[in-house]
C-alpha positions as CSV (number, residue, x, y, z in Angstrom):
1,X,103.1,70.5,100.2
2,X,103.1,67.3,102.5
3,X,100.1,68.7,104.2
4,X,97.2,66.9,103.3
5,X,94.3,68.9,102.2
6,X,91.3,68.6,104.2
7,X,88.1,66.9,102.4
8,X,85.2,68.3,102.5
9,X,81.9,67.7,104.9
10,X,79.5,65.0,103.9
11,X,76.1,64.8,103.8
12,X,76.6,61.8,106.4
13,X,78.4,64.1,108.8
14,X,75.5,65.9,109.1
15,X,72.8,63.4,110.0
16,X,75.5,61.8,113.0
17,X,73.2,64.0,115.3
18,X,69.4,62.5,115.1
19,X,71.0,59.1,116.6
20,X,70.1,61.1,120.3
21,X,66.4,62.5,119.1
22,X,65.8,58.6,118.1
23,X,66.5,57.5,122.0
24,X,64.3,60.1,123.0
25,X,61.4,58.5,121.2
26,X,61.7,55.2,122.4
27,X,61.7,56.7,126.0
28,X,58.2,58.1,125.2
29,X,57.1,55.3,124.2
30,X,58.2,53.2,127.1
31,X,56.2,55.6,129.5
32,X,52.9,55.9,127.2
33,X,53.3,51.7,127.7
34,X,53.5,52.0,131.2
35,X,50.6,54.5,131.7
36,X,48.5,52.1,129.4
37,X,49.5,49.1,131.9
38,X,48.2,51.0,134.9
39,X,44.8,52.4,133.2
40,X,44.3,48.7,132.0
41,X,45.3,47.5,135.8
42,X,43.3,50.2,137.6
43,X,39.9,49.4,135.3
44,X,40.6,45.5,136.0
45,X,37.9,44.0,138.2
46,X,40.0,43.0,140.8
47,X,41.6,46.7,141.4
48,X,38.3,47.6,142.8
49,X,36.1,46.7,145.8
50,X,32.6,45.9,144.1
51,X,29.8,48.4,144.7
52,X,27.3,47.7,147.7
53,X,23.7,47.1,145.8
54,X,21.6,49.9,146.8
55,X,17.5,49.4,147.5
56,X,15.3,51.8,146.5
57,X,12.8,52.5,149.6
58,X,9.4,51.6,149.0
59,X,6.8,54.1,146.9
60,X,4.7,55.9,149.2
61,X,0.9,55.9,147.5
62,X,-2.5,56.7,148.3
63,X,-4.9,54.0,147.7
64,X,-9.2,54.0,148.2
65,X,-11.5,50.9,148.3
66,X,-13.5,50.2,145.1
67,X,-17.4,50.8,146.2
68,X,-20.5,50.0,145.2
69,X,-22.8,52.8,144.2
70,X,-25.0,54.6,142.0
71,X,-23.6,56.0,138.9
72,X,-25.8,58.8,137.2
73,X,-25.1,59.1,133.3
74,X,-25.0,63.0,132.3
75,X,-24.8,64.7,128.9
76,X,-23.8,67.9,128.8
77,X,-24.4,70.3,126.0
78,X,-24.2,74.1,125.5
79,X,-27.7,75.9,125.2
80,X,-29.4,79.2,125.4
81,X,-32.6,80.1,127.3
82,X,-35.0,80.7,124.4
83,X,-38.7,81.8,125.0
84,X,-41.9,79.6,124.1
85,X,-43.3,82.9,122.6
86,X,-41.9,85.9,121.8
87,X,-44.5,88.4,119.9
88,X,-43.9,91.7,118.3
89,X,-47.0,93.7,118.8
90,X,-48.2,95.7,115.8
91,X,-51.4,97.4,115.2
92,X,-53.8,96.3,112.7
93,X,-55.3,99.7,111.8
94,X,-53.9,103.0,110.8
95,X,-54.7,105.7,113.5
96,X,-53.5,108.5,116.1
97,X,-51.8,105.7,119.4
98,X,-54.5,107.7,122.1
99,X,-53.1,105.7,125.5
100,X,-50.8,103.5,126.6
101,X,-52.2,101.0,129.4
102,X,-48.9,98.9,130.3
103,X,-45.6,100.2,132.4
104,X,-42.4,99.2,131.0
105,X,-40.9,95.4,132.2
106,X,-44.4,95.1,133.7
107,X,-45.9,91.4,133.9
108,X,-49.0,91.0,131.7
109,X,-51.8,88.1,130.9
110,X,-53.5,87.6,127.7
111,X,-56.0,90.0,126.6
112,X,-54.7,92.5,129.2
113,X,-54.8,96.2,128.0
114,X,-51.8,97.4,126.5
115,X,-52.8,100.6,123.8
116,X,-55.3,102.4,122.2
117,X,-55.9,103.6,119.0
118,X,-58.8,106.3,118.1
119,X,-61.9,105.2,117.5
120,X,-63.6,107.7,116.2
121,X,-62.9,107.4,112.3
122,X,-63.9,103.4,112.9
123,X,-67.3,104.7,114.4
124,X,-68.0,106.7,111.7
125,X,-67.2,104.2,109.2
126,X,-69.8,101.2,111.1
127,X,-72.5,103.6,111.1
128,X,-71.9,104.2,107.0
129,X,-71.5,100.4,106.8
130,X,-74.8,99.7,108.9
131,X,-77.1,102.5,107.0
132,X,-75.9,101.1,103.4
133,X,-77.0,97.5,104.9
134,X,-80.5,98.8,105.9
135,X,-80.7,100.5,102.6
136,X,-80.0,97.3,100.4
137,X,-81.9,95.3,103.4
138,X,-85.3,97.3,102.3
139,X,-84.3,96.7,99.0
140,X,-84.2,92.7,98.7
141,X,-87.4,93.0,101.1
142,X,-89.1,94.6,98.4
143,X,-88.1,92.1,95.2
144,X,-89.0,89.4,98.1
145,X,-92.9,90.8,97.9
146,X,-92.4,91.3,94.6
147,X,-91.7,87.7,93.6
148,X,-94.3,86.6,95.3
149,X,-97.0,88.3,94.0
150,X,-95.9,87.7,90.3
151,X,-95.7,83.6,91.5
152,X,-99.6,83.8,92.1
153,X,-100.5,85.8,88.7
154,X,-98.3,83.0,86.9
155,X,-100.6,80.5,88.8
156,X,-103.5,82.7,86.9
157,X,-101.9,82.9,83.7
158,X,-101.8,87.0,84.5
159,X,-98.2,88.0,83.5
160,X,-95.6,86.0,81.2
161,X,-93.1,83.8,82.5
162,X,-89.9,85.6,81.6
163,X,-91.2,88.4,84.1
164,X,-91.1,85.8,87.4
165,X,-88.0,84.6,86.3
166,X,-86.5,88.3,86.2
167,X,-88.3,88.9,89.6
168,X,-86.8,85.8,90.4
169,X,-83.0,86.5,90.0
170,X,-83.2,89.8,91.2
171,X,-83.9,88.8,94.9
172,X,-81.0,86.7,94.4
173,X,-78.9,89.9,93.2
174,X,-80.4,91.8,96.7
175,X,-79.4,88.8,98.6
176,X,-75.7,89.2,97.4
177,X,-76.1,92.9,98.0
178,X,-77.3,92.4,101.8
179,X,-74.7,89.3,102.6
180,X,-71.9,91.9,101.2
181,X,-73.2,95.0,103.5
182,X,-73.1,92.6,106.5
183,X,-69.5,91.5,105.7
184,X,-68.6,95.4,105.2
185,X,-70.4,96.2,109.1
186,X,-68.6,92.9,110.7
187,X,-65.1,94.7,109.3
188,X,-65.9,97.7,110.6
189,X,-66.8,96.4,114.0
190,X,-63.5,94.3,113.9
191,X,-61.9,97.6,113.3
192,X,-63.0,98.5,116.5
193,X,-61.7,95.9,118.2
194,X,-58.3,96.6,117.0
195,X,-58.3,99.9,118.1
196,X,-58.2,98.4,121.6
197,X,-54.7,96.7,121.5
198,X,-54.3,94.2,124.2
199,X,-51.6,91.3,125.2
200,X,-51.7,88.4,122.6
201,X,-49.8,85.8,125.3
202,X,-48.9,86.1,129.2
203,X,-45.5,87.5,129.6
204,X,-43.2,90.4,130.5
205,X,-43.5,93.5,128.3
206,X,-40.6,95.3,127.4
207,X,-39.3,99.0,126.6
208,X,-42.0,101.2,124.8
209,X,-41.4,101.5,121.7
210,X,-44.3,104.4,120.4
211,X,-45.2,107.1,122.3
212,X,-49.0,108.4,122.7
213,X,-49.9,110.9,119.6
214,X,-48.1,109.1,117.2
215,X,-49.7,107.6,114.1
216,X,-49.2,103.8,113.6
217,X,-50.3,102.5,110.5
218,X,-51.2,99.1,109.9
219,X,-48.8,96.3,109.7
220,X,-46.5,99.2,108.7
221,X,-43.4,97.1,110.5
222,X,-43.4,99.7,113.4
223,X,-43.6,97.7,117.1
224,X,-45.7,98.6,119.5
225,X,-44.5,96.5,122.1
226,X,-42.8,93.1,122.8
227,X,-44.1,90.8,125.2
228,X,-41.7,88.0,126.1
229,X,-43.4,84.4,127.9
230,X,-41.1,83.6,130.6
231,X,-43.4,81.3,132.6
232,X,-42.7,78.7,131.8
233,X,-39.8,79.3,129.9
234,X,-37.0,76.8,127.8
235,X,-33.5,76.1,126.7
236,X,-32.3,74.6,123.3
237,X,-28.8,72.9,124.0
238,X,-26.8,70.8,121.4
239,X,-25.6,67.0,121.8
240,X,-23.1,64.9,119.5
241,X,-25.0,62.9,117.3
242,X,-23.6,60.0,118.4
243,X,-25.6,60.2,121.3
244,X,-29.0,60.5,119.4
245,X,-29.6,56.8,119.4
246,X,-29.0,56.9,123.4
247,X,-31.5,59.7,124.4
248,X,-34.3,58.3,121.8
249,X,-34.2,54.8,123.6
250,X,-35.1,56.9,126.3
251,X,-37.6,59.0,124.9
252,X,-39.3,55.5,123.4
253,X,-39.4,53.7,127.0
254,X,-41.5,56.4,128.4
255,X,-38.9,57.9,130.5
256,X,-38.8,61.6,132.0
257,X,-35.6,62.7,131.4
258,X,-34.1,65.4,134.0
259,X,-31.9,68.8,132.8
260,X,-30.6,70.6,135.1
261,X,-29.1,74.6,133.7
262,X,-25.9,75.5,134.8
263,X,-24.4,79.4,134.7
264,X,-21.9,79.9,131.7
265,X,-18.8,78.7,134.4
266,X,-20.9,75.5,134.8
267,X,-20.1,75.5,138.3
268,X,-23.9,77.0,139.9
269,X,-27.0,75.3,139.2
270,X,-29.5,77.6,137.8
271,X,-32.8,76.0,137.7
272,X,-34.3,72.2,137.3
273,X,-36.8,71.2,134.5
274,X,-37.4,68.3,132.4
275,X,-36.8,67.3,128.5
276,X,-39.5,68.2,126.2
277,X,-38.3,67.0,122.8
278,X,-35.6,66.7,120.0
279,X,-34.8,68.0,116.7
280,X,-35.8,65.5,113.6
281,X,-32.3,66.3,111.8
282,X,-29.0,66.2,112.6
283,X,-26.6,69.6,111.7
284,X,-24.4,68.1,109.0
285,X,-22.2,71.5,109.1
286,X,-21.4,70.9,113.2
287,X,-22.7,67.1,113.9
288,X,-24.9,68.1,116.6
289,X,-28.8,67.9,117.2
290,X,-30.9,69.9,119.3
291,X,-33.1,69.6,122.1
292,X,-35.4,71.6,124.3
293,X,-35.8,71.5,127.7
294,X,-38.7,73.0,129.5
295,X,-38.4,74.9,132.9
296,X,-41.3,76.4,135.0
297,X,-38.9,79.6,135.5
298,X,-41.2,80.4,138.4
299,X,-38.3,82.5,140.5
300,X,-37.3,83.8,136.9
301,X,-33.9,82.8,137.4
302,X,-33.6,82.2,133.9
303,X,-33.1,85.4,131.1
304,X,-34.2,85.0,127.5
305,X,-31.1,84.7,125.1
306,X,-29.1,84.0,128.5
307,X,-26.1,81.3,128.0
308,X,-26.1,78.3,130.0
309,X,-24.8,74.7,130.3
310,X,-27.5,72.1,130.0
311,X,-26.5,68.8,132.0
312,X,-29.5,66.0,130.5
313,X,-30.0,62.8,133.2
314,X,-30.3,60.1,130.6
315,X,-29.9,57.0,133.1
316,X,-28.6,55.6,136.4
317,X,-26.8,52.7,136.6
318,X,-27.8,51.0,140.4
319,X,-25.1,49.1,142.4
320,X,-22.4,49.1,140.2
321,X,-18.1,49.2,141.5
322,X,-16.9,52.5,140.9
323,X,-13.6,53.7,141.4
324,X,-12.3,57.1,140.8
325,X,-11.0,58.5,137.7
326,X,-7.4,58.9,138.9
327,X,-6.9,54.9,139.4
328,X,-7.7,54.3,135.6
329,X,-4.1,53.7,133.6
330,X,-4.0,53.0,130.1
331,X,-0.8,50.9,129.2
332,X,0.5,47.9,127.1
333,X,-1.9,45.7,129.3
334,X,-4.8,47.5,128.2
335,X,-6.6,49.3,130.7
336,X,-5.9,48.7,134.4
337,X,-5.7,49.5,138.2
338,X,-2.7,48.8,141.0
339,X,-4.7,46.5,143.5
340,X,-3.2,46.8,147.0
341,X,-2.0,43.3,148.3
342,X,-2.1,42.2,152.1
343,X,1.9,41.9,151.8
344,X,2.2,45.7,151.1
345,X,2.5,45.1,147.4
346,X,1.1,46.5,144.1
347,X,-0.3,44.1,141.6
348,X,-1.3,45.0,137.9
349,X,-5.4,44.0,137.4
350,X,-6.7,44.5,133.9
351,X,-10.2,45.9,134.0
352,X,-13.2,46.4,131.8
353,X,-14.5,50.0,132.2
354,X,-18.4,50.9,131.6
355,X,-19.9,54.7,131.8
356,X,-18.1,57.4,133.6
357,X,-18.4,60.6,135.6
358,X,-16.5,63.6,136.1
359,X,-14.7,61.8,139.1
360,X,-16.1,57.9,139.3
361,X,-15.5,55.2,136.5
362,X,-17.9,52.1,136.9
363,X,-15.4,48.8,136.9
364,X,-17.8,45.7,134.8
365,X,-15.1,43.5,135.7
366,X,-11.5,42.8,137.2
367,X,-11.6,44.5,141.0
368,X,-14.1,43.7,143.3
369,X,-15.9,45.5,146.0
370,X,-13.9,46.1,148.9
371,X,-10.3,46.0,147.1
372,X,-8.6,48.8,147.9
373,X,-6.7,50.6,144.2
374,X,-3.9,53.3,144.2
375,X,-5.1,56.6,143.1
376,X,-1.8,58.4,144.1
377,X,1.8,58.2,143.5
378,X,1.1,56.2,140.4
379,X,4.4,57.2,138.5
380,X,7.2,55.0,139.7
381,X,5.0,51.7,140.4
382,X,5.1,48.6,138.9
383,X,4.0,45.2,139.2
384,X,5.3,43.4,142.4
385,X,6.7,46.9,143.5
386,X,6.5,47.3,147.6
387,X,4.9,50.4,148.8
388,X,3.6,52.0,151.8
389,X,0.5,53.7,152.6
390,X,0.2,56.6,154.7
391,X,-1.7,55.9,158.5
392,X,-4.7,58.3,157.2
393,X,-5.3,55.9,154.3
394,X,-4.4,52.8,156.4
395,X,-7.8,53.6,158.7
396,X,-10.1,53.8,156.2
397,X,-12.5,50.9,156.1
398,X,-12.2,48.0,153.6
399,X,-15.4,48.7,151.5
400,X,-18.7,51.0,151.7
401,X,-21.7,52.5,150.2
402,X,-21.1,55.0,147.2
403,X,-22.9,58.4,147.1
């Protein structure tokens, strides 16, 4: 009984542990301080050596000299070759086709033979025509006599009046008759004539279309034959309209304006000819107008219907700095060139551009003849930057000639 009776576990007895997992935190946190100290240490200026500057090597570019030239001013257009004339022939009469005079694709001039219809039913009907003209001929011949002889018995009080003035009018009615009969004979005969069918226009005929023994009728729709004019020959090409006011200032100075007809890749001339004139209205549904050009299409290098590219020679500007294409750059400055400097450096020249090429752009102001402008390894340059230029381009002279 003098024992003393153990007590029971606290809640405090149990937490006596953690004291050991709290000086394991603090330890963690010394070492995260220390790693912080060396990161801040190691990104400090003075840890490091400072970087050696590194120069980029100068820009290797091609350059040219600006020249003085000629610059011809082109407009180009899309056209077709379209013939002067192009004639369906037809015949005028009904009647059995007797003979055909032409081989197919065969080169004819006008009023060459091409078919023949038969006669014969035209004959017959000029004789009919020329025996009811005789007939009515006698006729008015007749009252003619007549009238006369009843003008001298009204002299002599022989007959009454009312029976000259029947006479009279009746010659008239004969002379009606006759001038009617000689219209009916000149149809006939005209009949004739178009039974003998023969080229309206010079030209290339092409596939027969009616074969002898058939029967044509008259302007029954059926061809005959179609001759095509091919000497000389034309193209109809389309330009912007904006260009309308351009060409006509042309047209209104007297000026003889060159097109040259390219193949559909536009790389082989075709043939050479000159303008002939312009539409009067502009296409409101594409904003084009059209022109023709004539070409004497004496080789026949040029195919009706055939597509081509029409290149018009409105002008040529004489003597004028032209640079090529490539050395034009469009930028905050506007537009502008790199001029080569004597030190081996690039300088930034605004220009004013006039009227361009394919390849050359004429310079109005900013470079002058003889400067020498980079046309290659444009990318990386800038004003002031140094370059160098290859030993090819170095040997080229200063300035020259254009083409």
């Amino acid at each position: 009984m003098d024992e003393q009776t153990p007590l029971p576990r606290t809640a405090h007895d149990h937490a006596a542990p953690p004291r050991a997992a709290s000086g394991g935190r603090i330890a963690w946190l010394i070492l995260l301080l220390l790693l912080a100290a060396g990161v801040v240490l190691w990104l400090h200026p003075w840890s490091r050596t400072a970087p050696v500057a590194r120069v980029a090597p100068p820009q290797s570019v091609g350059v040219t000299a600006v020249v003085s030239g000629d610059l011809p001013l082109v407009l180009s257009g899309l056209g077709t070759v379209t013939p002067l004339a192009t004639v369906s022939v037809q015949s005028q009469i009904s009647g059995v086709l007797t003979e055909v005079g032409y081989k197919e694709g065969q080169m004819v001039k006008a009023g060459d033979f091409l078919a023949q219809i038969d006669p014969r039913p035209y004959q017959a009907a000029l004789a009919q025509a020329q025996g009811v003209l005789a007939h009515d001929q006698g006729l008015l011949d007749q009252a003619r006599i007549d009238l006369t002889r009843y003008q001298t018995l009204i002299r002599q009080d022989s007959i009454a009046r009312q029976q000259v003035d029947d006479q009279f009018y009746l010659v008239h009615q004969y002379e009606g008759t006759v001038q009617a009969d000689h219209a009916a004979v000149d149809t006939q005969k005209l009949n004739l004539i178009y039974c003998h069918i023969t080229a309206p226009v010079d030209g290339r005929v092409g596939l027969r279309l009616v074969d002898p023994g058939n029967y044509v009728q008259a302007n029954g729709g059926t061809n005959l034959v179609v001759v095509t004019q091919l000497q000389p020959i034309t193209v109809i090409f389309t330009l912007p309209e904006d260009l309308v006011a351009q060409v006509q200032q042309r047209i209104r100075a007297g000026a003889t304006l060159s097109v040259t007809a390219f193949d559909r890749a536009n790389n082989t001339p075709v043939a050479t000819g000159t303008l002939l004139t312009i539409d009067n209205v502009v296409d409101v549904t594409t904003g084009t107008f059209k022109l023709r050009a004539i070409f004497p299409n004496t080789d026949d290098a040029l195919f009706p219907s055939q597509f081509v590219n029409a290149n018009l020679l409105v002008d040529t500007l004489h003597g004028v700095a032209l640079v090529p294409n490539a050395a034009i750059q469009s930028g905050a400055p506007g537009t502008y060139v790199y001029v080569l400097n004597q030190d081996s450096t690039v300088s930034v020249r605004v220009v004013k551009t006039g009227a361009a090429d394919a390849t050359r752009t004429a310079i109005l102001s900013g470079v002058a003849v003889g400067e020498r402008v980079v046309i290659d390894g444009l990318d990386r340059l800038r004003d002031g930057a140094k370059v160098v230029v290859p030993s090819a381009e170095r040997a080229r002279p200063q300035g020259g000639a254009g083409r």
